[in-house]
N, C-alpha and C positions, 0 to 999 in steps of 0.2 A: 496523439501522443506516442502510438505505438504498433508497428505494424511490420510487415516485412515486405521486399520488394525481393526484387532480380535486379544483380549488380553484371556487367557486362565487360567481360576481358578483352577488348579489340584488340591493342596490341598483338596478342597469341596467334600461332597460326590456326586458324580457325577461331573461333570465336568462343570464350567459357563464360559460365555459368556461374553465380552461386547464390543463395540466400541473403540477403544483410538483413539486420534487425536494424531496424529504422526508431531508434528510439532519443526522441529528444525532449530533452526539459524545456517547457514552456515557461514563458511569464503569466501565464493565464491558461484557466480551464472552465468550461462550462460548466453550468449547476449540477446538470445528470453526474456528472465526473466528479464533482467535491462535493458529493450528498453521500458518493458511494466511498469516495475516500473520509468524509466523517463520520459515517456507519464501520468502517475497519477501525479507526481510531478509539472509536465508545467499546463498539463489542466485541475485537480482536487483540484490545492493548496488552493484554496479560498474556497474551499468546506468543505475541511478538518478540523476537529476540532484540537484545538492547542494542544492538547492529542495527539491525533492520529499524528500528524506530528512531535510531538516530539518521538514517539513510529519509525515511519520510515525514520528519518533524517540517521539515520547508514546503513538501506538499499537503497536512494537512495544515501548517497555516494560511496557502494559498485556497487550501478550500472553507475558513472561515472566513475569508475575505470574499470571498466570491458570493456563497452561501447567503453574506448580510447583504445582498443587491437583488435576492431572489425568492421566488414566492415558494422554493423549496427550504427554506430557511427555519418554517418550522416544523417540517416532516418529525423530527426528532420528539416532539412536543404533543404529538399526535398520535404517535404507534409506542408499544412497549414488550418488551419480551419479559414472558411472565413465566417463571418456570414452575412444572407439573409438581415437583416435591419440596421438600425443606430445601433451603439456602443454605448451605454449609459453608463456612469461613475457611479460606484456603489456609492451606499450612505456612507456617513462618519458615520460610527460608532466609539460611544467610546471605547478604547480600553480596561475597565473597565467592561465593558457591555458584549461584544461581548463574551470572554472564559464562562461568566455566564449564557447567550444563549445555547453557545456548550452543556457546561454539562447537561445544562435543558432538552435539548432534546435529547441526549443520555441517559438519565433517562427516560425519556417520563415524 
């Protein structure tokens, strides 16, 4: 799904170089690939800027579809992160507030 290659100027005199990011949307991904993107879904969702979660709501439903044809399907079911001290309830933020935060800081 993502990688980079060398793109090739012949035209030029002499011949250029550069990087491409070789990135494209599939219609399908393997189990390893939608076990890791339904591990960011569960335990990165509150991290995630509401950009960004709208940017990858299509790839994690293509990894619960993928997921239910695979014997990764109940990794989820199996492992647990347990955490060391009390569970503290995140702060109420407004929901006004909070997308204005995301972008701030994705801006820097």
């Amino acid at each position: 799904m993502y990688g980079k290659s060398l793109s090739c100027n012949e035209k030029s005199r002499g011949n250029s170089y550069r990087a491409v990011n070789n990135y494209t949307q599939t219609s399908h991904t393997d189990a390893d690939e939608a076990l890791t993107f339904k591990l960011v879904e569960t335990f990165l969702e509150s991290l995630l800027p509401p950009s960004i979660k709208l940017h990858m709501a299509e790839y994690f439903q293509l990894a619960d579809n993928t997921l239910k044809a695979s014997p990764l399907a109940y990794w989820l079911d199996k492992v647990r992160i347990i955490p060391n001290g009390l569970c503290l309830l995140p702060a109420e933020i407004d929901s006004v507030v909070l997308p204005v935060v995301y972008e701030a800081l994705l801006k820097n």
